[in-house]
SEVEXBA-18384 format. One record per residue (C-alpha): chain; x, y, z. Coordinates in steps of 0.2 Angstrom, whole numbers. Each point is the difference from the previous one (the first is absolute). Layout:
! SEVEXBA-18384
SITE/cadena/px/py/pz
SITE/A/X/Y/Z
...
! end
This chain:
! SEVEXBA-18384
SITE/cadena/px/py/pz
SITE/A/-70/-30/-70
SITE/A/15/-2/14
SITE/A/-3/6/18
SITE/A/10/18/0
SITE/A/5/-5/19
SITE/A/5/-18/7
SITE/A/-6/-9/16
SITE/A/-18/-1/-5
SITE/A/-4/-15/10
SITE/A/-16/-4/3
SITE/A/-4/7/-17
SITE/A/10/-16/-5
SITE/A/-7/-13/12
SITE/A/-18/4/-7
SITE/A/5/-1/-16
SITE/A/10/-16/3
SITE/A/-11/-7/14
SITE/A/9/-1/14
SITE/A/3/8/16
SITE/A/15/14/0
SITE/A/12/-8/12
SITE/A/3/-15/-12
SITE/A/5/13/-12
SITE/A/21/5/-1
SITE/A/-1/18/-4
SITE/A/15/3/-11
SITE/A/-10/14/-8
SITE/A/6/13/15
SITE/A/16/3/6
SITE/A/-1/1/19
SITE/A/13/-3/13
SITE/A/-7/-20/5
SITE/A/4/2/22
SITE/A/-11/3/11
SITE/A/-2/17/8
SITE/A/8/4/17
SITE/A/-13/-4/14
SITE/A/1/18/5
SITE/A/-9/4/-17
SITE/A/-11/-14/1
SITE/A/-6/6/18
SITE/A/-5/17/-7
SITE/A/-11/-5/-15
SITE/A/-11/-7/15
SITE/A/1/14/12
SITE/A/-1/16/-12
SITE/A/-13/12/5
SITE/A/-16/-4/-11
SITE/A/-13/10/9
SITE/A/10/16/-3
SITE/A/3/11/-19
SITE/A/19/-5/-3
SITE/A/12/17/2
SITE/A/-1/11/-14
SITE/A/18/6/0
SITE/A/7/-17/4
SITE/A/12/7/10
SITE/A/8/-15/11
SITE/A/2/-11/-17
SITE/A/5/16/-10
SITE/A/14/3/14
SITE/A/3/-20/-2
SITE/A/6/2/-18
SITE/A/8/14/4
SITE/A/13/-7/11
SITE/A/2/-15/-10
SITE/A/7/10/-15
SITE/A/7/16/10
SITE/A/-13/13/-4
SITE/A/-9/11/8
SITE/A/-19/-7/-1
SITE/A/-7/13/-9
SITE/A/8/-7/-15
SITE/A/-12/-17/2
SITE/A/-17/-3/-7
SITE/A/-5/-17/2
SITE/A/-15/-8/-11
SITE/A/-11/-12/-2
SITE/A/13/-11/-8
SITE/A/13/8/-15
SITE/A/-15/-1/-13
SITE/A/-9/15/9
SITE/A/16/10/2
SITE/A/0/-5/-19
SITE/A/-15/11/-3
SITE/A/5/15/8
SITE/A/19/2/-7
SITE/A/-11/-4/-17
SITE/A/-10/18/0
SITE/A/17/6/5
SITE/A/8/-8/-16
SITE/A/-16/5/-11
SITE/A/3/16/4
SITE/A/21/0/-3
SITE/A/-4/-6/-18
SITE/A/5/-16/-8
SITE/A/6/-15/9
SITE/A/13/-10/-5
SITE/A/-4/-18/5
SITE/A/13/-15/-2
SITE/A/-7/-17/-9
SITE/A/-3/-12/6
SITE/A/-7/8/14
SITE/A/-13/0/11
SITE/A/-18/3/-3
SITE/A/-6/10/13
SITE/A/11/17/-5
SITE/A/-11/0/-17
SITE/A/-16/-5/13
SITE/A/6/17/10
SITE/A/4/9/-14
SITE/A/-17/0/-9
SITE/A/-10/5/16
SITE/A/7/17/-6
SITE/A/0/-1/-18
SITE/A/21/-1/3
SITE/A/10/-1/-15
SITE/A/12/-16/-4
SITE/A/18/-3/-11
SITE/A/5/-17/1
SITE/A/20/-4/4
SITE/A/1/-18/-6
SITE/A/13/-11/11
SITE/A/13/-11/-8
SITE/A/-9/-18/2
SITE/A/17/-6/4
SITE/A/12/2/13
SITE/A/14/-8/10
SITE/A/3/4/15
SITE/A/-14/5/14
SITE/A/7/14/4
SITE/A/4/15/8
SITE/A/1/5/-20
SITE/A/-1/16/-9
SITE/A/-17/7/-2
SITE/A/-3/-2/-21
SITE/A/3/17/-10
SITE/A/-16/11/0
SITE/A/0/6/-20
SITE/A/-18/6/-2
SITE/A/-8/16/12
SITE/A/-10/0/12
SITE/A/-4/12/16
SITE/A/-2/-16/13
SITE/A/9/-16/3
SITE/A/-9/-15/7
SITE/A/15/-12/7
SITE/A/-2/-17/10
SITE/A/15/-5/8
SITE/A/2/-14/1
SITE/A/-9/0/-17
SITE/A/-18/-12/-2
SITE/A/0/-14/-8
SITE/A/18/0/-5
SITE/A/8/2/18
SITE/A/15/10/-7
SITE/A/6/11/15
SITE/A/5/19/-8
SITE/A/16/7/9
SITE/A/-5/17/9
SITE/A/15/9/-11
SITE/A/-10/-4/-15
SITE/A/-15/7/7
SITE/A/4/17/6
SITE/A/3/10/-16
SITE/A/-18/-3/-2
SITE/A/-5/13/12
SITE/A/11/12/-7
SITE/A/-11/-2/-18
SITE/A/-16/-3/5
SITE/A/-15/7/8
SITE/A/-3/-13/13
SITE/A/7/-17/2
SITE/A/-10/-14/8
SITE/A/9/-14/8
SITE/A/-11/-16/3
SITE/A/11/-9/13
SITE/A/-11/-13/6
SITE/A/9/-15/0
SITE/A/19/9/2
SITE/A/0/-3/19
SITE/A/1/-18/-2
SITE/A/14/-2/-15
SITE/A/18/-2/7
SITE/A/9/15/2
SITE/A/-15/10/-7
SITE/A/-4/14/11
SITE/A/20/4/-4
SITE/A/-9/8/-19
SITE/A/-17/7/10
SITE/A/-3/18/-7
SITE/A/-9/3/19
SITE/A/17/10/4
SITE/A/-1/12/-14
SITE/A/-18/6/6
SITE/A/4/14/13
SITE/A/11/5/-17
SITE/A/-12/1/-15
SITE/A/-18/5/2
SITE/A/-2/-8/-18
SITE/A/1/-20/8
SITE/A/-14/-9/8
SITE/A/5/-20/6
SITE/A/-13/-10/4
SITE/A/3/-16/10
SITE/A/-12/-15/5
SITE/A/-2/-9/18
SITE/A/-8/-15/-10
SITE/A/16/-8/-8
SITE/A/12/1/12
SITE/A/-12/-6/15
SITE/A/-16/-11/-10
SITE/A/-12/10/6
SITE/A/-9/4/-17
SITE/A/-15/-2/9
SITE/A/0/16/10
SITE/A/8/12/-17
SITE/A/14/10/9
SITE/A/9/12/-8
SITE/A/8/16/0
SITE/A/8/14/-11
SITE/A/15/11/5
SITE/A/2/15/-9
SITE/A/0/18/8
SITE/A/-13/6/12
SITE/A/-7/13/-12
SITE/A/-7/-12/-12
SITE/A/-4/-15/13
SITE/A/-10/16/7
SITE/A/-11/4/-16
SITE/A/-3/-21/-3
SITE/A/-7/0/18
SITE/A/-12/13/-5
SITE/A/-8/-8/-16
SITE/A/1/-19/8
SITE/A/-14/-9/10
SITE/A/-2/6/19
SITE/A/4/-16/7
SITE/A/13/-10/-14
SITE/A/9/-11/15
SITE/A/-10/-12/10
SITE/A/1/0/18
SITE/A/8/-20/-4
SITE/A/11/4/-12
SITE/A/8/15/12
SITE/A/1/-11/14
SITE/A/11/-13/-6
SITE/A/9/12/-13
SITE/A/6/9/17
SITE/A/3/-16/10
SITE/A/11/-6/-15
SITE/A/10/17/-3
SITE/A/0/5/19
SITE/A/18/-8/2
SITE/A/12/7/-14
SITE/A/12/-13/5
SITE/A/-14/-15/1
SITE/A/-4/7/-19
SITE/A/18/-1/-6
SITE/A/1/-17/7
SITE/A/-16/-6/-9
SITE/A/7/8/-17
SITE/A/16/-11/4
SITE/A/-12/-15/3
SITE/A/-9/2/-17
SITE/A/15/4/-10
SITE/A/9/-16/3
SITE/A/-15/-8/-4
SITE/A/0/9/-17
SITE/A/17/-4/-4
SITE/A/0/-20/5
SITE/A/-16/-4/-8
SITE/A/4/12/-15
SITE/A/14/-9/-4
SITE/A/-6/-19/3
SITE/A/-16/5/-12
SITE/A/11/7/-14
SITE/A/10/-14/2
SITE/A/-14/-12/0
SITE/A/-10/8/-16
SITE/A/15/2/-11
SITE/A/2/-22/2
SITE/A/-17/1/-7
SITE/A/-2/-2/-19
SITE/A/-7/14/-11
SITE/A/-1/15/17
SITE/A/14/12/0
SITE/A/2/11/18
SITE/A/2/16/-2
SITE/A/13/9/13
SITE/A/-10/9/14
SITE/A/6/7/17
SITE/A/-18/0/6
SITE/A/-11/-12/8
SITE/A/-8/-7/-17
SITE/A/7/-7/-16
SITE/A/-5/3/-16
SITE/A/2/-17/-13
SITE/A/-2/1/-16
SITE/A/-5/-13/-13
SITE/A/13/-8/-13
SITE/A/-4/-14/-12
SITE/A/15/-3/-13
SITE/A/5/19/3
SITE/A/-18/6/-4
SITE/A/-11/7/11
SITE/A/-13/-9/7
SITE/A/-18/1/10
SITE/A/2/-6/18
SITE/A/-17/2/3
SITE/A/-5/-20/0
SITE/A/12/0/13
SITE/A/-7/12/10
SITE/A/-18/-7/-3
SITE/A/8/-17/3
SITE/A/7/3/18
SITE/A/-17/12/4
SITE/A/-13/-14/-3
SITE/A/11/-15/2
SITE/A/9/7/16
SITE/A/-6/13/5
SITE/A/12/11/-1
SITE/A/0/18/-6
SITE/A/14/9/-11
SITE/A/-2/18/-6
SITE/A/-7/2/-18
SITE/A/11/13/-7
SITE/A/-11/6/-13
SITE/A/-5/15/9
SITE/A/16/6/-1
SITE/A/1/11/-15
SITE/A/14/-7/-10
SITE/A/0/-18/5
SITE/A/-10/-14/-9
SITE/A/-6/-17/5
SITE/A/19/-6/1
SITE/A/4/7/18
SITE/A/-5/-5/15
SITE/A/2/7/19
SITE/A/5/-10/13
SITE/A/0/7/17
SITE/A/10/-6/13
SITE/A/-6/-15/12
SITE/A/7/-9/17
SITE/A/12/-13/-6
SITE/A/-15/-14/1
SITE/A/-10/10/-13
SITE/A/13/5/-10
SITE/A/5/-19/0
SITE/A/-19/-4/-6
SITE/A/-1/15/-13
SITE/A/14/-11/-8
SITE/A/-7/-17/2
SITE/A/-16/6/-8
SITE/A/11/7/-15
SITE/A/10/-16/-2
SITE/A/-17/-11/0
SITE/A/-7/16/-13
SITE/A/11/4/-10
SITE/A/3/-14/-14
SITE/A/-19/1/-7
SITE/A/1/20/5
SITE/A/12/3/-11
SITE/A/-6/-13/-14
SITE/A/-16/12/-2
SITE/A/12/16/0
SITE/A/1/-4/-20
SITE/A/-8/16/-6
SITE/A/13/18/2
SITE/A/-6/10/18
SITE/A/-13/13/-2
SITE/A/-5/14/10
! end
């Protein structure tokens, strides 16, 4: 079966014996620079012989400033995948949630923690333009709303307008908006400003993308003190590492310093966005889908028919080591889609050698119709 989550390198390197640096690890989608040397600093002087501070108050007062909110409406986590967990009891409780798809796996990992209740909203498979676009029409019922914007895998950014009607209809709304602070003009479609407004919306962001620091899991939820203050009493004691905190606030301490690394990381997205589509869609049989975000998703066409990529992705694995994301363990997507996150110019230029090399005999053994 398909990893349910990218960047599972050493896994790889055992199974394709090698070490993990030789591997290109397309699989994720990080921000590719280095961190600041302020940040780099703290990782080696954070306070280990001490329990890191419950209330996280010096990194929740971070955050705050950064967005314009008082800190009380910041909880950070152990990465977005345990803030997952706690607005999932939250949903389980609302009713049933509505779940776009293709989406990601770890809402339905969430969910089932509390026995949660799903309705599937299937996403048009294609579109034309990255976005901001309308938010599709919601026809079917259902007391929660799961959004990611920009949306995974497809990288379709929704327009904030679309959005808010939602929280006039449903119960809560949950905004996963991990990868929105390094898409262009993103944070322009960020529901964070409607949270002093509704209590019903819960945004939850990631550190990890926007400064490669998957490592540490860093993430946080903005919704209104009153909930943040019920999941702080059902979590774990101790959630956020005394690392994690340290370089979280010596990465957010500087609103400005923040806003300049965002710029940084957007034009990166933007340049090497464009040169990739441009170079896949020269490449027989993959089509580039539109995306605003820092991955593409490509899809396989032989003669106008559908057709598996995965001898090409198993092809640049073992034969390049190079690692794309299997888009099987999105529900809705079969073995013609692949991921491809974004890479520095130099591995973005040796994703696409490898594919030139591969693709030929890739595609000659794509004869059979994709399959889940």
């Amino acid at each position: 079966m398909p990893e349910a989550h990218g960047g599972n390198v050493e896994d790889a390197a055992r199974r394709l014996g090698c070490r993990p640096d030789q591997l290109l690890d397309a699989s994720a989608s990080l921000a590719p620079f280095r961190l600041p040397w302020g940040a780099r600093a703290r990782r080696l002087t954070a306070p280990f012989n001490a329990y890191p501070d419950r209330r996280l108050a010096g990194l929740t007062g971070c955050i705050g400033a950064v967005h314009r909110l008082p800190a009380a409406y910041v909880l950070p986590g152990n990465g977005a995948a345990e803030l997952f967990t706690w607005v999932a009891r939250d949903a389980a409780a609302a009713g049933s949630s509505l779940l776009p798809q293709p989406g990601f796996a770890d809402y339905q990992r969430a969910l089932a923690c509390w026995s949660g209740s799903t309705v599937a909203l299937p996403l048009p498979l294609n579109w034309g333009s990255p976005g901001p676009a309308p938010f599709p029409a919601v026809s079917c019922h259902a007391e929660v709303a799961w959004i990611t914007n920009p949306h995974n895998p497809t990288g379709q950014l929704w327009s904030r307008a679309s959005l808010e009607p939602l929280l006039q209809r449903c119960a809560l709304v949950i905004c996963d908006e991990a990868f929105l602070p390094l898409v262009p003009g993103g944070e322009a479609q960020s529901l964070i400003p409607l949270v002093e407004v509704y209590p019903n919306l819960v945004v939850i962001r990631s550190l990890t993308k926007l400064y490669g620091i998957a490592g540490l899991r860093l993430g946080y939820a903005v919704a209104q003190p009153e909930r943040l203050q019920r999941w702080a009493r059902w979590r774990d004691p101790w959630p956020v590492n005394a690392m994690a905190a340290a370089v979280a606030q010596a990465l957010l301490r500087s609103p400005a310093r923040h806003s300049a690394w965002m710029r940084r990381v957007q034009r990166w997205t933007a340049e090497e966005g464009a040169w990739l589509t441009q170079q896949i869609a020269d490449l027989p049989g993959l089509v580039p889908m539109p995306s605003a975000a820092n991955y593409l998703l490509i899809r396989g066409e032989c003669a106008g028919v559908p057709c598996s990529l995965q001898p090409l992705r198993e092809a640049l694995e073992t034969r390049h080591r190079i690692l794309l994301r299997d888009c099987r363990s999105f529900e809705g997507l079969d073995d013609s889609w692949l991921r491809i996150g974004y890479q520095n110019r130099r591995g973005n230029r040796r994703i696409i050698h490898a594919m030139r090399q591969e693709l030929p005999q890739a595609l000659n053994s794509s004869n059979t119709p994709a399959s889940n």
